[in-house]
N, C-alpha and C positions, 0 to 999 in steps of 0.2 A: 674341723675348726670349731671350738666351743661359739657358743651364741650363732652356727649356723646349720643350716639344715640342706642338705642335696633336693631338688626337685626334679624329678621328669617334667619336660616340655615339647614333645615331639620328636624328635632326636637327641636334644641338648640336652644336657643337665645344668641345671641352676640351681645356684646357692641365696637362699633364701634367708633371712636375720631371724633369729628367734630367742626366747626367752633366754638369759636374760637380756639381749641385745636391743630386744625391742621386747615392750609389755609382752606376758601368754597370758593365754586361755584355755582351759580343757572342754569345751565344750561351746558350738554356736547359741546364740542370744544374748543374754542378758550379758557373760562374760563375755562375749567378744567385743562387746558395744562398748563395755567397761575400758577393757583393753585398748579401743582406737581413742576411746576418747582422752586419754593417759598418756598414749603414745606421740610421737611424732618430733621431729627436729627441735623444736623450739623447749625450752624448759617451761612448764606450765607453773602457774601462782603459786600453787602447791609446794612444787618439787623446788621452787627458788628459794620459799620459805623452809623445806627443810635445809638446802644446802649455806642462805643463810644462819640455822639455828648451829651448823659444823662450824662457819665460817667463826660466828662468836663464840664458841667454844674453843676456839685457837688449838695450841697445841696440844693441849688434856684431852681433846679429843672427847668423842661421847659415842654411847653405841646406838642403832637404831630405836628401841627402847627409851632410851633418856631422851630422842630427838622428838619424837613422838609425844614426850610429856612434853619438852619443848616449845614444841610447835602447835600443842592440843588436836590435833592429828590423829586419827585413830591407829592404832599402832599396825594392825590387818593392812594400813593402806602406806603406810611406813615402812616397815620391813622391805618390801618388794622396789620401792623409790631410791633404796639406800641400797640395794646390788646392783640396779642399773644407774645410781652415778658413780656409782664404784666404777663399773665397767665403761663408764664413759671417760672417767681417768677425774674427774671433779672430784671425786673422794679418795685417798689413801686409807686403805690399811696400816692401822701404827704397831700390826706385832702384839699386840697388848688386846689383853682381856677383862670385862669385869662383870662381876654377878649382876645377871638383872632378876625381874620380881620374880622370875620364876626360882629362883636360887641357881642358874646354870649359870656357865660362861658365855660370854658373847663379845664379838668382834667388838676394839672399839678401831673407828675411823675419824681420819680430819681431814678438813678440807684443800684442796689442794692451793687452793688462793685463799690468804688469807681476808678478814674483813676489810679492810680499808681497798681493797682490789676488785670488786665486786665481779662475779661475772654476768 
């Protein structure tokens, strides 16, 4: 199952949440601190403001890139926000793509409530 992982437990096996289900990190310290501190049930200040920057964007939709100028957001801290509210189901995928600064394509998403619905 995507975003999870098998764990040994003694006999069991457990299935455990992982990127992008719940923040990763390649390495203990400084990224894993990062990671818990990102994580968790609740939408953090951050991630509400970018899903409000989706929310006003309405149905044009923007990509993680334009959410980031957005939101003044660093876009490194952007990108990863914007697959796990995707996978939370808060973001849509609209099919649609448009050049960002690097001249590629890139997904664009909206949000799934729009703004006057706030979540």
């Amino acid at each position: 199952m995507a975003g999870m992982k098998d764990v040994a437990f003694g006999d069991q096996l457990w299935s455990k949440p992982t990127y992008p289900s719940t923040p990763g990190f390649k390495k203990p310290g400084t990224s894993s601190a990062a990671a818990k501190a990102v994580g968790g049930e609740k939408l953090s200040a951050r991630k509400k403001a970018i899903l409000f920057a989706f929310q006003q964007a309405g149905e044009n939709g923007m990509t993680a890139d334009e959410a980031a100028t957005a939101t003044g957001q660093n876009l490194l801290y952007v990108r990863p926000r914007v697959t796990e509210l995707g996978v939370a189901k808060l973001l849509i995928d609209t099919g649609r793509t448009r050049k960002n600064a690097s001249g590629l394509n890139a997904t664009v998403w909206r949000a799934q409530c729009p703004a006057d619905k706030s979540v």
